[in-house]
C-alpha atoms as an extended CHARMM CRD file, in Angstrom:
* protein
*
       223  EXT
         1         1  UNK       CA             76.2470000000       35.7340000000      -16.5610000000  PROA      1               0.0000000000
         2         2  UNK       CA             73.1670000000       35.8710000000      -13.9970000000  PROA      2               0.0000000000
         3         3  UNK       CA             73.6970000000       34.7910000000      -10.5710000000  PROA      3               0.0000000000
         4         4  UNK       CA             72.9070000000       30.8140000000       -9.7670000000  PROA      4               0.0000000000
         5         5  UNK       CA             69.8650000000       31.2370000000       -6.8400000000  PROA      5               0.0000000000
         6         6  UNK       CA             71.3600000000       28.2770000000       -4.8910000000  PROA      6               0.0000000000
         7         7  UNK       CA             75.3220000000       29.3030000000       -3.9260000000  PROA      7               0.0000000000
         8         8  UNK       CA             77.3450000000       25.9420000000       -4.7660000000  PROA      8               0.0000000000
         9         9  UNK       CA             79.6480000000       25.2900000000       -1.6490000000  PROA      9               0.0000000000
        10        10  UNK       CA             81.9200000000       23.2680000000       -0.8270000000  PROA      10              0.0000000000
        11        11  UNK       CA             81.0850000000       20.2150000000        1.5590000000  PROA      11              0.0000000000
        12        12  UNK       CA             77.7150000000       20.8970000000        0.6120000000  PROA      12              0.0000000000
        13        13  UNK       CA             75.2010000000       18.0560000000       -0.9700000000  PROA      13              0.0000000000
        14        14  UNK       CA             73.0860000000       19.1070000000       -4.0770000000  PROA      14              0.0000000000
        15        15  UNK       CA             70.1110000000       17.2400000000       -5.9210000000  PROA      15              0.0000000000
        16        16  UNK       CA             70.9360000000       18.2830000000       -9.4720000000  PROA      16              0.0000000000
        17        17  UNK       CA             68.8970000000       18.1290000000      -12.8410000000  PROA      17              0.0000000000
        18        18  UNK       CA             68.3550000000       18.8520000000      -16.2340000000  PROA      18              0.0000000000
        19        19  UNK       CA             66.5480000000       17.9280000000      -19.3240000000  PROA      19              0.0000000000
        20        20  UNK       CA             66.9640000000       17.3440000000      -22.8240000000  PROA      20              0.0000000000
        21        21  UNK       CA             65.3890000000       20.8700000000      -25.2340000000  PROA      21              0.0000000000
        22        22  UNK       CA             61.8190000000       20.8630000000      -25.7260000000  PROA      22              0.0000000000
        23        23  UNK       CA             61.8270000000       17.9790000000      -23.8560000000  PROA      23              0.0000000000
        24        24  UNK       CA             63.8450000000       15.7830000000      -26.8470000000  PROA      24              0.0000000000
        25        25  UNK       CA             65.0900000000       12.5210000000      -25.5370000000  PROA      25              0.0000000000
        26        26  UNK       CA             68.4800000000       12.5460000000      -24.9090000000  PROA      26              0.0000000000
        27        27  UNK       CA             69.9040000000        9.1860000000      -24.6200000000  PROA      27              0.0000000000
        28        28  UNK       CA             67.9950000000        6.9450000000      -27.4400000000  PROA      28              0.0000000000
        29        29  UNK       CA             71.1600000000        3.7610000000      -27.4120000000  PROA      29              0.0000000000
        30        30  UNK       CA             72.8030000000        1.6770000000      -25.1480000000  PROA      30              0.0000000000
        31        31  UNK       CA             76.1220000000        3.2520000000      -26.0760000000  PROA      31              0.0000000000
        32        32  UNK       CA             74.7400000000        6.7430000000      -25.1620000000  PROA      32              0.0000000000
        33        33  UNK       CA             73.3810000000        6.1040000000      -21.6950000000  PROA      33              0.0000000000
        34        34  UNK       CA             77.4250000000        4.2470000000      -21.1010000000  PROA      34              0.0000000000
        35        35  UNK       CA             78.5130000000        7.1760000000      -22.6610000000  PROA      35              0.0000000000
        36        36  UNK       CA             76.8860000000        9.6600000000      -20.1530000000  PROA      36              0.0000000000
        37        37  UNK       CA             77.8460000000        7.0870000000      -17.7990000000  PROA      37              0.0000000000
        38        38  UNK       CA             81.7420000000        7.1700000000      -18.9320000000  PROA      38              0.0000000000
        39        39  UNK       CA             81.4240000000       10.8350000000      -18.6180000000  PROA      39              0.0000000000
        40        40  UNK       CA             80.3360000000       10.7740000000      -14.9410000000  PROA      40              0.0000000000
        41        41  UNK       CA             82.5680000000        8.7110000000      -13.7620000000  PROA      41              0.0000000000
        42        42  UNK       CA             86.0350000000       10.5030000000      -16.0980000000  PROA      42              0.0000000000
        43        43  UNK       CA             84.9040000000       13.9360000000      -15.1840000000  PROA      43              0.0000000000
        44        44  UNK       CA             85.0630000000       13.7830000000      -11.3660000000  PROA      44              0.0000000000
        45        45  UNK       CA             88.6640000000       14.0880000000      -11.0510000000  PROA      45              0.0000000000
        46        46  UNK       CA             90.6300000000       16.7120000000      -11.2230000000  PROA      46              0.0000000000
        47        47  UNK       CA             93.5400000000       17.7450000000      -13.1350000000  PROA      47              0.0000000000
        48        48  UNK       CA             92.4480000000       15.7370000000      -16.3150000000  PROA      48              0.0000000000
        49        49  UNK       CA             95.1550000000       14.4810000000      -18.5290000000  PROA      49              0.0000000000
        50        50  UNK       CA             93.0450000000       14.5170000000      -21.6580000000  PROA      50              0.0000000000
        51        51  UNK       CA             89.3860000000       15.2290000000      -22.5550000000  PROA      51              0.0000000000
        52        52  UNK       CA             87.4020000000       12.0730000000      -22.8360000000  PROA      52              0.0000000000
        53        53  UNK       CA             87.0110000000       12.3580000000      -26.3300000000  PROA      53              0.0000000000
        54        54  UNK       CA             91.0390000000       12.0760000000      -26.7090000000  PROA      54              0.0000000000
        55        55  UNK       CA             90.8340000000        9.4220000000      -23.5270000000  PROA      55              0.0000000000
        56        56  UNK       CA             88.4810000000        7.2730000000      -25.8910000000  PROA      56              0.0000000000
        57        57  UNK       CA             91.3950000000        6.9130000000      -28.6510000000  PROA      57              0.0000000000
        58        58  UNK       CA             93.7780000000        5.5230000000      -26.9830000000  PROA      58              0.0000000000
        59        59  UNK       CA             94.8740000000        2.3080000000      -26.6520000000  PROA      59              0.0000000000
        60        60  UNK       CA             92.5110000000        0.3700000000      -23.7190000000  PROA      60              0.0000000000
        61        61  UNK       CA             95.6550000000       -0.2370000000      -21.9930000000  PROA      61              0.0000000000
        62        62  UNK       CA             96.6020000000        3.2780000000      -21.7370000000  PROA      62              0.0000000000
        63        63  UNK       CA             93.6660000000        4.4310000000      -20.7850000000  PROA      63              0.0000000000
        64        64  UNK       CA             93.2920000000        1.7610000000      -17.9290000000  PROA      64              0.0000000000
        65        65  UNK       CA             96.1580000000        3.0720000000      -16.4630000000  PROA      65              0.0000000000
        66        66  UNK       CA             95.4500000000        6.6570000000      -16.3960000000  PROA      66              0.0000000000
        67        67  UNK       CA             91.8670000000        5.9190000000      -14.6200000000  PROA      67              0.0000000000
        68        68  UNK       CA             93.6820000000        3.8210000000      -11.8440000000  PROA      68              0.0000000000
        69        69  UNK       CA             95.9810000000        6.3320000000      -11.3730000000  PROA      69              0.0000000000
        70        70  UNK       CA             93.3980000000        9.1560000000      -11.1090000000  PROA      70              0.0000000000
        71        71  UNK       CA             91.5450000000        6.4470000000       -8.8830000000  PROA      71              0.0000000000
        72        72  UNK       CA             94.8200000000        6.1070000000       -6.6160000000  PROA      72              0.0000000000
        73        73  UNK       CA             95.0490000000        9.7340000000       -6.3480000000  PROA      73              0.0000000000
        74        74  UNK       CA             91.6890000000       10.1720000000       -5.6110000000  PROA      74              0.0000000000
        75        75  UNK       CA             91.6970000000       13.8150000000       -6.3460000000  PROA      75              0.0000000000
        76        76  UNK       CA             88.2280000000       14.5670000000       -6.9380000000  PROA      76              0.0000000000
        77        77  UNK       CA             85.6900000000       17.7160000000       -7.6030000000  PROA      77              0.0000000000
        78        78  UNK       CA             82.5710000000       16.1530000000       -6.4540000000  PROA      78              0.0000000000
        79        79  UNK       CA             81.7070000000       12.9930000000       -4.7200000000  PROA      79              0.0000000000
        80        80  UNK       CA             78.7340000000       11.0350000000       -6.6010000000  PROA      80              0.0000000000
        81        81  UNK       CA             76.3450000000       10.1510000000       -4.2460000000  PROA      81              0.0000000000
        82        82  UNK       CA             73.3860000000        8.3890000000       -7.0010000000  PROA      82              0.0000000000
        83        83  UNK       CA             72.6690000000        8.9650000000      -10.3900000000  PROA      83              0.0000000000
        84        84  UNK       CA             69.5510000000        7.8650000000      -12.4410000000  PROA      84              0.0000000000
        85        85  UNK       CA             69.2670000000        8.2300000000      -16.1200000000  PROA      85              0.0000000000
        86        86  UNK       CA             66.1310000000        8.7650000000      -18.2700000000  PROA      86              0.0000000000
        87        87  UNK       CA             65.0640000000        8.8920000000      -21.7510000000  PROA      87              0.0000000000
        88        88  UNK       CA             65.1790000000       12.8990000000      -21.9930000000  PROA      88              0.0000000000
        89        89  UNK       CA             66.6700000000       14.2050000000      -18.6070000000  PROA      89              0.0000000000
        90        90  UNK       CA             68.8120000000       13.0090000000      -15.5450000000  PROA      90              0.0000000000
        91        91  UNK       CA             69.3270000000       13.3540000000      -12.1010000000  PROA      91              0.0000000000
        92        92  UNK       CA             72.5010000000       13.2500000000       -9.8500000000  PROA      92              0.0000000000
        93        93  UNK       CA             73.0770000000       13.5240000000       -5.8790000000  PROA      93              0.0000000000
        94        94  UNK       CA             76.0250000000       14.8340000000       -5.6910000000  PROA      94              0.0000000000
        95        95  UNK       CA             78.6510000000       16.5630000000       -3.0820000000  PROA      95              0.0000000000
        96        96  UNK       CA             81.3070000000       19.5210000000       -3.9790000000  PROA      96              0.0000000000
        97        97  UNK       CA             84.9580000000       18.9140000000       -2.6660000000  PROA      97              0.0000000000
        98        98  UNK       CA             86.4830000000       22.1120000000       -4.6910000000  PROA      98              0.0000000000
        99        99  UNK       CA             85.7430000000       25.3390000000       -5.5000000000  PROA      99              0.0000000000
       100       100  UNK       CA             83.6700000000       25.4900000000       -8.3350000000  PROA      100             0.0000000000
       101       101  UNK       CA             83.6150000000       21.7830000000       -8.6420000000  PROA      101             0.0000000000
       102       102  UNK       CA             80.1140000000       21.4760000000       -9.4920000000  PROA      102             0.0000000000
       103       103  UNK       CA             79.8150000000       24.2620000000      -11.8110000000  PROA      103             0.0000000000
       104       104  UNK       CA             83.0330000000       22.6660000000      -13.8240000000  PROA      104             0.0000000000
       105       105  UNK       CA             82.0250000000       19.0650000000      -13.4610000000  PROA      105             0.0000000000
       106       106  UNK       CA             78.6880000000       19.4560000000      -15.2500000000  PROA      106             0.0000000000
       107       107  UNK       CA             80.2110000000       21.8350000000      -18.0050000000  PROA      107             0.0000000000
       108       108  UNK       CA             82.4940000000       19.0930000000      -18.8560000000  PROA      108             0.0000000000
       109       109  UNK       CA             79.7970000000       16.4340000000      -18.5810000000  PROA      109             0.0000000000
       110       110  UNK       CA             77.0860000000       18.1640000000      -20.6670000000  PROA      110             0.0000000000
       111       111  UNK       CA             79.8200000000       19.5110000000      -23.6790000000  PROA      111             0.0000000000
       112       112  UNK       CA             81.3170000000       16.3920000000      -23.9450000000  PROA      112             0.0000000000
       113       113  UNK       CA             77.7110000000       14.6840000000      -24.0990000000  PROA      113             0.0000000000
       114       114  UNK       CA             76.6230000000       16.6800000000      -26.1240000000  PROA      114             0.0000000000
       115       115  UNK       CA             79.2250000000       16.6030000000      -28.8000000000  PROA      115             0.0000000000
       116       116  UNK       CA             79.1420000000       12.5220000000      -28.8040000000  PROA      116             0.0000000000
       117       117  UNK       CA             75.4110000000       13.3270000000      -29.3450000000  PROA      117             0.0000000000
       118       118  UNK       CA             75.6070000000       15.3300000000      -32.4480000000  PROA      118             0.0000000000
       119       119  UNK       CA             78.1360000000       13.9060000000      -33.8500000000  PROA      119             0.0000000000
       120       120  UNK       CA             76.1230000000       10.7330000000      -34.1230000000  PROA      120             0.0000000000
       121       121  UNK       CA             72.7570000000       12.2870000000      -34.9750000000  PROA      121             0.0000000000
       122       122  UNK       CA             74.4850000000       14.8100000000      -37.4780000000  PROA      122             0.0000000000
       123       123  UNK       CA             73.4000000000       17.7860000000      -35.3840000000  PROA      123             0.0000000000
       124       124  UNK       CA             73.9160000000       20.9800000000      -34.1480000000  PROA      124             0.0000000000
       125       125  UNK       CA             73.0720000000       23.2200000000      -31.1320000000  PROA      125             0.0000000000
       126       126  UNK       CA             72.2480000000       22.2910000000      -27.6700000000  PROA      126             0.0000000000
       127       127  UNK       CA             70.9160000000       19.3980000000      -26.1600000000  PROA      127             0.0000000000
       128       128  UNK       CA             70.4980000000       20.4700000000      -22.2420000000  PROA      128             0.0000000000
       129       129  UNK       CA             67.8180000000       23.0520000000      -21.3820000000  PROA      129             0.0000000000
       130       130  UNK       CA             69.6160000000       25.9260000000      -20.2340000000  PROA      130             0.0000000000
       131       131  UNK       CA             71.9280000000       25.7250000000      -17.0450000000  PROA      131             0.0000000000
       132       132  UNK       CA             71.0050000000       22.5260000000      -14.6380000000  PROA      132             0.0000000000
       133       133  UNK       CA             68.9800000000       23.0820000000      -11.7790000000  PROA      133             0.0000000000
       134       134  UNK       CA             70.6620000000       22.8890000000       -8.1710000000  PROA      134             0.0000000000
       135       135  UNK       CA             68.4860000000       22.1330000000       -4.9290000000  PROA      135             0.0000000000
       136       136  UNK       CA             70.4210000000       22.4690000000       -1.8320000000  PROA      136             0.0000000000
       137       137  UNK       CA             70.3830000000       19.4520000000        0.4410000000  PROA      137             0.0000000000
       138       138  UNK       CA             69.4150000000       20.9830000000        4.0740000000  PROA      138             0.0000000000
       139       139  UNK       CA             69.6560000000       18.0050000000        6.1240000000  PROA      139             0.0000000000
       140       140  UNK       CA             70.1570000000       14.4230000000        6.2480000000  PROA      140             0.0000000000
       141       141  UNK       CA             66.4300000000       13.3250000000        6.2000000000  PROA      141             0.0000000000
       142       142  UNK       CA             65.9410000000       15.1180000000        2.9790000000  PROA      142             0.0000000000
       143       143  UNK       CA             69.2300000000       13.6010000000        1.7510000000  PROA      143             0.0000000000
       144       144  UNK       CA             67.6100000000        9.8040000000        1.9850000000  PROA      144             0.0000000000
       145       145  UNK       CA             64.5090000000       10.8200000000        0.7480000000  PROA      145             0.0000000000
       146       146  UNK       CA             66.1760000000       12.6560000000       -2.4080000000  PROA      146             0.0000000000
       147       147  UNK       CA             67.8440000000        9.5800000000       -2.8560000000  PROA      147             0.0000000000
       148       148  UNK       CA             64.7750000000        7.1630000000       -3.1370000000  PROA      148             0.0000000000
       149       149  UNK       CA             62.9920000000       10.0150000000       -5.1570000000  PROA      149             0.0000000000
       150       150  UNK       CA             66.0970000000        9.7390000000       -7.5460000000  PROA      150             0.0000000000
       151       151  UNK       CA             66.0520000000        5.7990000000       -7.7460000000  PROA      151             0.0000000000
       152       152  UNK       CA             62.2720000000        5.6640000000       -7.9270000000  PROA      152             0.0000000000
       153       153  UNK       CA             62.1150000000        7.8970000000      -11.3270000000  PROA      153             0.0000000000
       154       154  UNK       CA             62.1800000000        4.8630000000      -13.5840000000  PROA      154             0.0000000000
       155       155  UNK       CA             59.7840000000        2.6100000000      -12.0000000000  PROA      155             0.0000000000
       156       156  UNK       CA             57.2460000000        6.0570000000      -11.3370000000  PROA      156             0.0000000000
       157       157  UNK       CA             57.6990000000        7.2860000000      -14.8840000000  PROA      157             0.0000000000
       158       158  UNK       CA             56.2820000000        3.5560000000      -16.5800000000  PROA      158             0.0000000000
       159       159  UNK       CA             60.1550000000        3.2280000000      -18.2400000000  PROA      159             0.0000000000
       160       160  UNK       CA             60.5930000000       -0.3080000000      -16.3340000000  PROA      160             0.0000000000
       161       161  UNK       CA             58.0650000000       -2.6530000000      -14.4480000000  PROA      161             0.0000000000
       162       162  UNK       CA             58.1480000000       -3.6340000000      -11.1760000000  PROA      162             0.0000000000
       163       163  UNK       CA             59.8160000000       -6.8560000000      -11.6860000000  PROA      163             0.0000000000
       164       164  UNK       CA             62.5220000000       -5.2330000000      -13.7850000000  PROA      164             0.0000000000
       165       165  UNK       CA             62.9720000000       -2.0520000000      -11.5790000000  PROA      165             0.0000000000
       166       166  UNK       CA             65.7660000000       -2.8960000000       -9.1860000000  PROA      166             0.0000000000
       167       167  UNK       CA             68.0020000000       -4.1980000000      -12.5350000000  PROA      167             0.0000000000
       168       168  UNK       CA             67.6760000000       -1.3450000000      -14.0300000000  PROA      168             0.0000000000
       169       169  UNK       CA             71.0950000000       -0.0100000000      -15.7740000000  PROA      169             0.0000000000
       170       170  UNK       CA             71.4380000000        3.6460000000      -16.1550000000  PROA      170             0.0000000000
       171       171  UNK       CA             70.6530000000        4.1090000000      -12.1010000000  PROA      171             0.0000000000
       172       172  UNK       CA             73.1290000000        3.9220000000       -8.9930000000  PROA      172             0.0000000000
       173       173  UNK       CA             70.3120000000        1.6580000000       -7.1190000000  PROA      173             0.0000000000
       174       174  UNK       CA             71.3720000000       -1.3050000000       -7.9940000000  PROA      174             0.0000000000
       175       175  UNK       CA             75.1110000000       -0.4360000000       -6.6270000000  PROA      175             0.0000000000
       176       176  UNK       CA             73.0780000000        0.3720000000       -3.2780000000  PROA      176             0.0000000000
       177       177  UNK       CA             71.9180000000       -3.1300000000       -3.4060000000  PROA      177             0.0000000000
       178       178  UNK       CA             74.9470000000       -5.1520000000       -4.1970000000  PROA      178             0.0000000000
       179       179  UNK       CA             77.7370000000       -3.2580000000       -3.1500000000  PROA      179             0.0000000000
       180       180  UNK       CA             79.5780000000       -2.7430000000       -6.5290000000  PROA      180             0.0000000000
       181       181  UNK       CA             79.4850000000        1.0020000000       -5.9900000000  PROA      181             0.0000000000
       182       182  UNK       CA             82.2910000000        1.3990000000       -8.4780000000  PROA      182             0.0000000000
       183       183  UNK       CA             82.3660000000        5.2250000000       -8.9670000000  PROA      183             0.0000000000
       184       184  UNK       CA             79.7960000000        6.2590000000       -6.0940000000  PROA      184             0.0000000000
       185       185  UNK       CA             79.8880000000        6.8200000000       -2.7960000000  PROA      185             0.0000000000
       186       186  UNK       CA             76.4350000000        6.0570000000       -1.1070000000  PROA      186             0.0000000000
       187       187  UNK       CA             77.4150000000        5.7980000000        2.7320000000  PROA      187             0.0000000000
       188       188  UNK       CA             76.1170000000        8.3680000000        3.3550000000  PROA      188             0.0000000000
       189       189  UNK       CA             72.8570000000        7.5440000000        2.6300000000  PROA      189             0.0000000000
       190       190  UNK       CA             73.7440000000        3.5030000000        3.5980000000  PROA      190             0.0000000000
       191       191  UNK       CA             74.2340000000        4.5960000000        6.7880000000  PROA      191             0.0000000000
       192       192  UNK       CA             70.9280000000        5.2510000000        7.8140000000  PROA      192             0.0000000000
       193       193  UNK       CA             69.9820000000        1.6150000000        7.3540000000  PROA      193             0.0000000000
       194       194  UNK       CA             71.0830000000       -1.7290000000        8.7410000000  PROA      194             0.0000000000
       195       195  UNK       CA             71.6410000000       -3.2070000000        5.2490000000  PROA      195             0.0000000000
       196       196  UNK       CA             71.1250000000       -2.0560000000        1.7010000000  PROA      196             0.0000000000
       197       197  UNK       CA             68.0960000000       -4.7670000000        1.4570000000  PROA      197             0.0000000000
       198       198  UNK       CA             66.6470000000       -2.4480000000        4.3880000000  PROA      198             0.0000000000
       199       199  UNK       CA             67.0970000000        0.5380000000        1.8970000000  PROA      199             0.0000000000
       200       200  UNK       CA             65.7530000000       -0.8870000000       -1.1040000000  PROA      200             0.0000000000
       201       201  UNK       CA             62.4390000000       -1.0550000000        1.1960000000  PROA      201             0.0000000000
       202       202  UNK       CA             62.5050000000        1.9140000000        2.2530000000  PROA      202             0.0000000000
       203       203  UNK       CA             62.5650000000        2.9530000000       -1.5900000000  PROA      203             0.0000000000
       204       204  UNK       CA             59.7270000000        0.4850000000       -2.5180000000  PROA      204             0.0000000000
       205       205  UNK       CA             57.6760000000        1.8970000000        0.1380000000  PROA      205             0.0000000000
       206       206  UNK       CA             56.9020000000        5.0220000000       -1.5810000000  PROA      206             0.0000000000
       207       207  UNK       CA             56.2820000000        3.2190000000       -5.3020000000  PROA      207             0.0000000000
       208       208  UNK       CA             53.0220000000        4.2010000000       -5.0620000000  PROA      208             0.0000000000
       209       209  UNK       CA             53.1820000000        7.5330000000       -3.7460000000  PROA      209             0.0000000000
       210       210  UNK       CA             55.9820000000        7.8400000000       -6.0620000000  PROA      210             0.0000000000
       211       211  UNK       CA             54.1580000000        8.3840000000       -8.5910000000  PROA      211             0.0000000000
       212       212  UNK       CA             52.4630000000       11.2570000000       -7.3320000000  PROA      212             0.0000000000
       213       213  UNK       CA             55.6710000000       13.2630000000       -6.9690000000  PROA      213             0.0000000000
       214       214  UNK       CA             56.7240000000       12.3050000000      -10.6540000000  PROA      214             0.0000000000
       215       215  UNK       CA             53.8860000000       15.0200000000      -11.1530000000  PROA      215             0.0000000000
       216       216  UNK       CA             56.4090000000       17.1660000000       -8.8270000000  PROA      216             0.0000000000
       217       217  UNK       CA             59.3260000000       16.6760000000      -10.6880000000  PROA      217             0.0000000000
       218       218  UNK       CA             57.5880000000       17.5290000000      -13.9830000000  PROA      218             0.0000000000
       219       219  UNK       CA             56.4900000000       21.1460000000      -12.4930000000  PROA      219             0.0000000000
       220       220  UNK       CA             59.9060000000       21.6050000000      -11.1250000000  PROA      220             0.0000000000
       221       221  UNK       CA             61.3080000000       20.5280000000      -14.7940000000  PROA      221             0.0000000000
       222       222  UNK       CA             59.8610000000       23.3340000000      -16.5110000000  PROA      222             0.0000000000
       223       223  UNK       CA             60.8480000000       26.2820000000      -14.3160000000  PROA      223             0.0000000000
């Protein structure tokens, strides 16, 4: 297995992203953007009693319990910093706490994905381009502004108008903006501002110019 260019260490933030194959959408429901979602928020932990799959048949009781007891433990891999969803690719700001946490974390993310995926579509193969792509976060000025680049993708890509853009579900913005962070952890990036009204700004700011770096992200998709 070749060498990942960017080293994944721990303590260490990471913009990370992939796509669906030849550029395929890969969420097309509501239950499959949840799904992804479910994914995120199971797969953090550590020392997993069950794969989600299994999780997912038990009773709702049952598996209550056993995410407030990995919640209570809080032993983590990674610490989600934002998320956004699209139609055919997502991105996630993200921190690794353990060894290898990243690398693990989005195995388990992307297999179990996928297999919900092709189950339901009756197909086979995979559904990710390739390995995700890493970008190390340097400093903390580039952290805030990878944030707002990662909120901004659905309003710069034409998936939601303006009015509709901070309600949008499959992103962590609008967690930043009414404190139901839930399985985030955005201070971080929070505490750069006086209050999360001050952030959401600072992310409408660069709307416009946002949509010049959605030409960015499209060349840095297909390397």
């Amino acid at each position: 297995m070749p060498l990942r260019k960017t080293p994944l260490a721990n303590g260490e933030y990471y913009h990370l992203y992939n796509r669906g194959v030849a550029l395929q959408p890969t969420f097309l429901t509501k239950r499959g953007y949840e799904r992804f979602l479910f994914c995120l928020k199971y797969y953090r932990f550590r020392n997993l009693p069950f794969k989600l799959s299994r999780l997912l048949q038990i009773s709702k009781d049952e598996r209550e319990s056993i995410i407030k007891s990995l919640v209570k433990a809080d032993d983590k891999s990674v610490e989600l910093v934002a998320f956004c969803l699209m139609p055919n690719h997502f991105h996630i700001l993200i921190r690794q706490l353990t060894e290898g946490g990243i690398s693990q974390f989005m195995k388990q993310i992307t297999d179990s994905y996928t297999r919900y995926f092709n189950t339901k579509l009756d197909r086979v193969g995979p559904l990710f381009q390739g390995a995700f792509k890493a970008v190390h976060i340097e400093n903390n000025d580039q952290l805030i502004h990878v944030s707002r680049y990662i909120h901004l993708n659905p309003l710069v890509s034409y998936v939601v108008r303006e009015e509709d853009f901070q309600k949008y579900p499959w992103s962590s913005l609008k967690n930043y903006i009414n404190g139901d962070f839930q399985f985030i952890n955005p201070e971080i990036v929070l505490t750069n501002f006086k209050s999360p009204q001050d952030y959401l700004k600072f992310v409408m700011d660069q709307a416009d110019y946002g949509k010049e770096l959605e030409k960015i992200k499209h060349l840095t998709l297909e390397e």
